[in-house]
C-alpha positions in Angstrom: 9.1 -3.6 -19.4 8.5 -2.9 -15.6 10.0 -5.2 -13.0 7.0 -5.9 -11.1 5.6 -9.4 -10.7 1.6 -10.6 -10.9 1.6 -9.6 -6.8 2.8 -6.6 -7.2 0.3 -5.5 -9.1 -2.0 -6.6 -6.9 -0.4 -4.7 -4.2 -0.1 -1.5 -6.4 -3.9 -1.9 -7.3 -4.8 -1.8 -3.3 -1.8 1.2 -2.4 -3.6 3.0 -5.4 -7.4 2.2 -4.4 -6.1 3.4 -0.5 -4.5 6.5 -1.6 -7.4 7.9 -3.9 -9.9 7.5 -1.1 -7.5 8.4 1.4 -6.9 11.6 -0.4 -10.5 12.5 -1.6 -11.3 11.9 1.9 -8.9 14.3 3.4 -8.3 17.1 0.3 -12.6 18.0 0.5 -11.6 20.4 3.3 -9.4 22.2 1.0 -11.6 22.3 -2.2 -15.3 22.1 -2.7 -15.0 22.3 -6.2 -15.1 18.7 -7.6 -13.1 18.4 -10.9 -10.0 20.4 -8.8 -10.6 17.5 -6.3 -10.3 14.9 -8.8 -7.4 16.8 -10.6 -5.4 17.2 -7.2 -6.4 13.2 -6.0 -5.0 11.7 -9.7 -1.7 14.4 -9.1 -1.0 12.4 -5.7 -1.6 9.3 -6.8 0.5 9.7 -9.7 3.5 10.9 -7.9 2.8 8.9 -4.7 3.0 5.8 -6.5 6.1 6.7 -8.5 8.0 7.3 -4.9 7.0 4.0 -3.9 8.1 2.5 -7.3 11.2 4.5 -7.0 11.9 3.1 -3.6 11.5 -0.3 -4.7 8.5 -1.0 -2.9 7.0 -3.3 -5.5 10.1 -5.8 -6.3 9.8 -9.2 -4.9 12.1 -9.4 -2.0 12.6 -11.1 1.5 10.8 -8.7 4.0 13.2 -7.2 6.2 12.6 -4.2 8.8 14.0 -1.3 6.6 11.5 -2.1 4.2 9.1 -0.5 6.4 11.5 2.7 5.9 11.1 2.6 2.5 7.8 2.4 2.5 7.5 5.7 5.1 10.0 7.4 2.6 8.5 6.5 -0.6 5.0 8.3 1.2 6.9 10.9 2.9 8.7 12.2 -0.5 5.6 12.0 -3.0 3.0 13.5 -0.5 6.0 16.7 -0.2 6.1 16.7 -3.7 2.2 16.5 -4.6 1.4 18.7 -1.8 3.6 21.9 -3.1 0.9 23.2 -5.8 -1.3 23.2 -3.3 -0.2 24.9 -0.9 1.2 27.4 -3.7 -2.3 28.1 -4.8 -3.7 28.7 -1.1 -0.9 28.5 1.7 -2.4 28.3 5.3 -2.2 26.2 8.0 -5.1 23.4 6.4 -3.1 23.1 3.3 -0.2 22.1 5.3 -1.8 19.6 7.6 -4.2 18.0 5.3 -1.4 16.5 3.2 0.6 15.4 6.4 -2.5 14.1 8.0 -3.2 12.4 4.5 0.4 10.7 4.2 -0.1 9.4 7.8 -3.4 7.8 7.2 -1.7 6.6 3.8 1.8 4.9 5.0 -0.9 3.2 8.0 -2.9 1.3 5.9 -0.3 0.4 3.6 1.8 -0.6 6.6 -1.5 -2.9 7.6 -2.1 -4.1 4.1 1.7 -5.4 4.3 1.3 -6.7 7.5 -1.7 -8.6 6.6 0.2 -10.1 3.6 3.0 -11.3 5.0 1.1 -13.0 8.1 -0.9 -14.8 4.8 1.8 -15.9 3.0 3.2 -17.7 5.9 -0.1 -19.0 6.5 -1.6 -20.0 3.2 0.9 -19.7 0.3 2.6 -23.2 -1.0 6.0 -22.8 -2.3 5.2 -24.4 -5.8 7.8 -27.2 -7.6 9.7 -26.4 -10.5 11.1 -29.0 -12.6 13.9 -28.2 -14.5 14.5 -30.4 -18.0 18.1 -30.4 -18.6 20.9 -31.0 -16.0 23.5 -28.9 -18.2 25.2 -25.9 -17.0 22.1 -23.7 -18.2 19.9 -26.1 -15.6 21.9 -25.9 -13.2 22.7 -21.9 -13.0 18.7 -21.5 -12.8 18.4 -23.7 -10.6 20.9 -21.5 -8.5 19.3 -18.2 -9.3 15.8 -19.9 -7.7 17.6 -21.4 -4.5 19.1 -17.5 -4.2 15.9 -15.9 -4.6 13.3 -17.7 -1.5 10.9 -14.5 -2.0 9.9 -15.9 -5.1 8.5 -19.2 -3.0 10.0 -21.6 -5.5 11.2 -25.4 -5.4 13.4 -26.9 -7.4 12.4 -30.4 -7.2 14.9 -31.9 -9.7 15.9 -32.2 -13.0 14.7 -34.5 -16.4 18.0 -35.0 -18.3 18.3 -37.7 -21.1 22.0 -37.6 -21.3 23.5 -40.9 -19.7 27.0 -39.3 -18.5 25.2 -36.1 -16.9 23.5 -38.1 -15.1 26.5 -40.7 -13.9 28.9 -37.7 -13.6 25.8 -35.5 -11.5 27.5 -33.8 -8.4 24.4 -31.3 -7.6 22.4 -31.6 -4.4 19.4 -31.6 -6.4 18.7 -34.8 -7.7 17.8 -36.1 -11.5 14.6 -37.8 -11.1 14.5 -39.3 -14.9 14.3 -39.2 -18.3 12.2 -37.0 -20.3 10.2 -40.0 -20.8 9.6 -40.3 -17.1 8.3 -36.4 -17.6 4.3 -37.6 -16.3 5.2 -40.3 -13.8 7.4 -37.6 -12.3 5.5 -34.3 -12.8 2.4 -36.2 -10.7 4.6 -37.6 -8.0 6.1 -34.3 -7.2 3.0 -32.2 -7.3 5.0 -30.0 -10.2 3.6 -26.2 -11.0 6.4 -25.2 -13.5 8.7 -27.0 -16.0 11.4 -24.8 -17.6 13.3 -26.3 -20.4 17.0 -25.8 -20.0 18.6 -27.6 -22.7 21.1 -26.0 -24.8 21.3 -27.9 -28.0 17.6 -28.1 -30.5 15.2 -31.4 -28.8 15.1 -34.0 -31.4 10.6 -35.1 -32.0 10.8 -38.2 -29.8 12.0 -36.1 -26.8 9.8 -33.2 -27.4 7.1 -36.0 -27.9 7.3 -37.5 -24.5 7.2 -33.9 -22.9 3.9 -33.0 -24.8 2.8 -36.3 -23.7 3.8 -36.2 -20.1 3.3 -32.6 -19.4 -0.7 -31.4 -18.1 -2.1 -28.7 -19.5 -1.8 -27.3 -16.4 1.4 -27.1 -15.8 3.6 -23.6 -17.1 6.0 -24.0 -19.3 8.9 -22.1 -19.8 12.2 -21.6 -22.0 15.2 -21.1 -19.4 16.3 -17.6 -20.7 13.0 -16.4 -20.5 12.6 -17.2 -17.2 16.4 -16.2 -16.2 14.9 -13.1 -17.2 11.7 -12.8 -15.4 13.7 -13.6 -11.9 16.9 -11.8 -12.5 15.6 -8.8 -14.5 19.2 -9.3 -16.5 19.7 -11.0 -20.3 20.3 -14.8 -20.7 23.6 -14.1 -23.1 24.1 -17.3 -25.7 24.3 -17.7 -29.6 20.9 -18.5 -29.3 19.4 -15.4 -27.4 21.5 -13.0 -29.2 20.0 -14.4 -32.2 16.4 -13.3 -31.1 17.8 -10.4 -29.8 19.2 -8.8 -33.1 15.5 -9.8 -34.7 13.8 -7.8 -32.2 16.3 -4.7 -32.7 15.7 -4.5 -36.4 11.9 -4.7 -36.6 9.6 -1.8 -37.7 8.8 -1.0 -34.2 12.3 0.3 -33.2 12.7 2.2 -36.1 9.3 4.6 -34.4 10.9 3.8 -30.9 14.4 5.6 -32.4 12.6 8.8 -33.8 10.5 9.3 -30.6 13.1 8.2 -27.8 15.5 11.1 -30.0 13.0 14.2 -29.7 12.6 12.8 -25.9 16.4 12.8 -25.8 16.8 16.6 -26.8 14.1 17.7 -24.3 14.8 15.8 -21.4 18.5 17.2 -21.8 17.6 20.7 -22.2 15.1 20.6 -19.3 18.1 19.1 -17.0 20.5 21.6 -18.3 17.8 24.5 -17.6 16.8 23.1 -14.3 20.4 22.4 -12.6 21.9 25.5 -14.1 22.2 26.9 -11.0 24.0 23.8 -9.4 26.2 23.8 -12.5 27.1 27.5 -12.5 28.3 26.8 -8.7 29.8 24.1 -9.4 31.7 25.7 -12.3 32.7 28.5 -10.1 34.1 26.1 -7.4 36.3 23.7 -9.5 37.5 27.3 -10.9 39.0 28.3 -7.8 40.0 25.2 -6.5 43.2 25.4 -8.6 42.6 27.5 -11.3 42.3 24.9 -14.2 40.0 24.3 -16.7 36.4 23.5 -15.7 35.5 20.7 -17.8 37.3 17.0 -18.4 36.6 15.5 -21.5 37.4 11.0 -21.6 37.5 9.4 -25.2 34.5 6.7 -24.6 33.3 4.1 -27.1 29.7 5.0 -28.4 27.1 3.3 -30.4 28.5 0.5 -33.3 31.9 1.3 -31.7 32.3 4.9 -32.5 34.7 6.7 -30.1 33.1 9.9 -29.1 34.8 12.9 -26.2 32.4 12.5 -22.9 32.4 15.6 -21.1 32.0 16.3 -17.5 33.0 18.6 -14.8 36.7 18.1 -13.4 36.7 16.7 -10.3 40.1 16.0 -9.5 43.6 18.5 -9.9 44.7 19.2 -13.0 48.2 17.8 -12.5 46.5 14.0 -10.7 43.8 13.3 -14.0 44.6 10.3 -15.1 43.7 9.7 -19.0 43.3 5.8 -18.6 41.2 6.6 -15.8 37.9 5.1 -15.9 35.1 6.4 -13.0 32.6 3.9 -14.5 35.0 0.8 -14.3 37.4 2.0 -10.8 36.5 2.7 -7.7 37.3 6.0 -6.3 37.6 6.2 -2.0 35.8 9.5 -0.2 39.5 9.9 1.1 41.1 9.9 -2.4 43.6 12.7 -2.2 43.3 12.8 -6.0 39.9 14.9 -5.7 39.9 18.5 -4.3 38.0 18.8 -1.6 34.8 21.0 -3.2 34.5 18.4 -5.6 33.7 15.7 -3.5 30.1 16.3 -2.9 29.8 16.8 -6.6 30.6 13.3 -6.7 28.5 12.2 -4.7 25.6 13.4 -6.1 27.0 13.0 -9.8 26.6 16.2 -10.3 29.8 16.2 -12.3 27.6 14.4 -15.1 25.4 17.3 -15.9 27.7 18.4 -18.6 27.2 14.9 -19.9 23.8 16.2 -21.6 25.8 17.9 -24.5 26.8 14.7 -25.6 23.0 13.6 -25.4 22.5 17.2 -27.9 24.9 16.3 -30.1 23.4 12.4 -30.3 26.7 11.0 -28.9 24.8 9.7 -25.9 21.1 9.7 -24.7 19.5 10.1 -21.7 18.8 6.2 -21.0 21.3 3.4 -22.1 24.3 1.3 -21.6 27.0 3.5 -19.6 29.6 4.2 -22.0 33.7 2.7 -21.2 36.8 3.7 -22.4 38.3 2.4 -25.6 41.1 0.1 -23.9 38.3 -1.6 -22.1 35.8 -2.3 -24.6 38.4 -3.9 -27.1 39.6 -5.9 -23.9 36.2 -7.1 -22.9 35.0 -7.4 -26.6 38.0 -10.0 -26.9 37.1 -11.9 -23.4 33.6 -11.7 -22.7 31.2 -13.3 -25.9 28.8 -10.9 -27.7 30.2 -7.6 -25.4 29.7 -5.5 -28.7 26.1 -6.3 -28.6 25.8 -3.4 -25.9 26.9 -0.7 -28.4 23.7 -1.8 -30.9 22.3 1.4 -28.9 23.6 4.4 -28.0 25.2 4.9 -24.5 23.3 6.6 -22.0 23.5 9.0 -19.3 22.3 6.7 -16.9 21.0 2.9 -17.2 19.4 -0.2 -16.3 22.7 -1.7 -14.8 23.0 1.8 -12.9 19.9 1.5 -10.7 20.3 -2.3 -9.9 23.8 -3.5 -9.0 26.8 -0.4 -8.3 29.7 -3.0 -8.8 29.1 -5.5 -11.2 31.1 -8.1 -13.4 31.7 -7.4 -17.0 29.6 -10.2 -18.0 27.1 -9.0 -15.6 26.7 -5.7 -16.8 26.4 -6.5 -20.3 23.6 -9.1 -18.9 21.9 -6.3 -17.7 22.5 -4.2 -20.4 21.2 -6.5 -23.2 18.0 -6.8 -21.3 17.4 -3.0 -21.3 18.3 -3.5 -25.1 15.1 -6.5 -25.4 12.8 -4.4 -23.5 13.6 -0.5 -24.0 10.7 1.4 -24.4 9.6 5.0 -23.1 7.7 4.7 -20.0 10.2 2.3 -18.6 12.7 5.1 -19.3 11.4 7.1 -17.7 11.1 5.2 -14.7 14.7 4.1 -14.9 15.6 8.0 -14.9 13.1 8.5 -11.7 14.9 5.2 -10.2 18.1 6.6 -10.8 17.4 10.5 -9.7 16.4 8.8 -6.1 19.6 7.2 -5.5 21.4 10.1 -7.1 19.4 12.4 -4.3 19.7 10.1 -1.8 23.7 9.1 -2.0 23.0 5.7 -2.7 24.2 5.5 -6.5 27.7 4.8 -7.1 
């Protein structure tokens, strides 16, 4: 499942209309032969758009001014990258300033495109209402996550809520307009676009009655963790959802999605091992002489169904300061820490003490895409404290993951929210893009 919303693909339809004419337009003075031209315009637009994705240019957000950055560097990065086999096959100096002229052209009218949607939004677009039926702790924490989000232009007008002492006891700043058999009277005073149904315990028929009754066709209707999931992009966690969860793990489908996600698993790892063996074999070399101790650290983690398996990677830190109930994943480690020897540091950076990590995907301890593995102390310790925690391990761990490439410093329960989500809505494409998101901020320093 990609985290894009209806606009965005609007926006992604225009940014791929502009760069195909855009780049027909300027690769014809390289190439007069037409299938190469249409070869070379679907190669740029392929890895144009998957900078852009990877730069999060297509997530609903609040505009702010480095967005525009992102936007130049999402261009900048795929134009380099599409333009190399071209200027492989014929290097001159057309070849090289077609594709910059090209990205200019490209990051301008995406710039004015932008430019011309923001000044319409402002103009034009109506925040629309949501009303939320419940008043409940699940009501109430959507209503938060909307008030948190205002680039999704939502209201929360109120809340339905039959329950007498929620309503006496209400200390919220949004107000509860009624009962759910005040559901039409209300939904046409407020001008409501959205109802989302937040109550925890199954409606009895007279109060799912009155909302048939009182809600328009109209009018979208949704469950609360659904839509905690559509805004948050992380997993509702309850009895209920885990419920649905399990059912969606156990059908046919995943059993297809295992096999194929495997052989994807042993060829993604042996084209990373292949492809960074140079960076490993340096890397080797310089924890070797650093201090003369063994190249590789191995961590008991906790793998899939709660099987404890050795995760490898490349010592970072002396041999006499490792610390076995140390746990990179779960700690944070300063650029100062005098723990690390000094080579090491920029292989931390750029996690390139991980690479070792895809013999574990070989062996089918890990995979390339998952839950990040933790050590056994803390998954008995959270699988005691935080509900449904071994739910995460239904899979197996991954070399990098969905919680990876959104938040760096999350909560327990947040990271398993993230992490049953990826769980729900796993598939292969949106691995892969999770691997491309994560590779950016691994190349650009700003993965933790």
């Amino acid at each position: 499942m990609f985290s894009i919303s209806k606009p965005a693909y609007i926006i992604s339809t225009v940014d791929a209309l502009i760069i195909i004419f855009s780049t027909m337009y300027f690769l014809t003075s390289v190439t007069g032969n037409t299938m190469y031209l249409i070869l070379l315009t679907i190669w740029f637009l392929f890895v144009i758009m998957l900078a852009l994705y990877s730069k999060k240019n297509y997530e609903p957000k609040p505009f702010k001014i480095k967005d525009v950055y992102y936007l130049f560097e999402g261009v900048a990065i795929g134009s380099i990258i599409a333009a190399m086999p071209v200027a492989a096959l014929k290097f001159n100096i057309i070849t090289i300033l077609v594709p910059v002229m090209n990205a200019i052209v490209i990051f301008a009218l995406l710039l004015i495109f932008r430019a011309l949607l923001f000044i319409c939004a402002i103009v034009f677009k109506r925040a629309k209402n949501v009303l939320i039926v419940g008043a409940g702790q699940d009501g109430k924490l959507i209503a938060e996550e909307i008030q948190q989000k205002p680039e999704l232009s939502l209201k929360v007008v109120g809340f339905l809520d039959d329950n007498m002492n929620t309503i006496e006891d209400e200390d919220s700043t949004i107000p509860i307009l009624g009962l759910t058999c005040d559901s039409e009277a209300v939904i046409k005073d407020n001008n409501v676009d959205i109802v989302i149904i937040a109550v925890k315990s199954r409606m009895d028929s007279a109060i799912l009655t009155d909302l048939v009754k009182g809600i328009p066709l109209g009018v979208k209707v949704w469950r609360m963790p659904k839509f905690y999931e559509k805004i948050t992009h992380k997993y509702f966690v309850s009895k209920m959802t885990v419920n649905w969860l399990f059912y969606a793990c156990v059908r046919k489908k995943a059993l297809l999605y295992a096999y194929i996600k495997r052989f994807c698993d042993i060829v993604s790892s042996i084209l990373i091992m292949l492809i960074t063996s140079p960076i490993s074999l340096i890397a080797a070399i310089g924890i070797k002489l650093s201090d003369f101790g063994p190249v590789f650290y191995t961590q008991t983690r906790i793998g899939r169904f709660g099987k404890p398996f050795k995760m490898i990677k490349f010592r970072t830190m002396y041999q006499d300061k490792v610390e076995d109930d140390f746990d990179e994943d779960l700690n944070e480690i300063h650029a100062d820490d005098k723990r690390i020897m000094p080579f090491c540091k920029i292989l931390r950076k750029f996690h390139i003490d991980e690479i070792p990590q895809m013999i574990n995907v070989l062996r089918g301890e890990m995979s390339i895409v998952g839950p990040r593995p933790v050590r056994e102390e803390v998954y008995y310790d959270n699988k005691e404290r935080v509900p449904f925690w071994e739910c995460r391990n239904w899979v197996h761990p991954g070399w990098c993951g969905w919680q990876q490439v959104n938040v760096c410093d999350p909560t327990s329960e947040e990271r398993l929210e993230y992490d049953l989500y990826y769980i729900k809505h796993r598939n292969i494409i949106w691995e892969f893009m999770i691997v491309i998101l994560y590779i950016t901020k691994v190349i650009t320093g700003r993965c933790k």
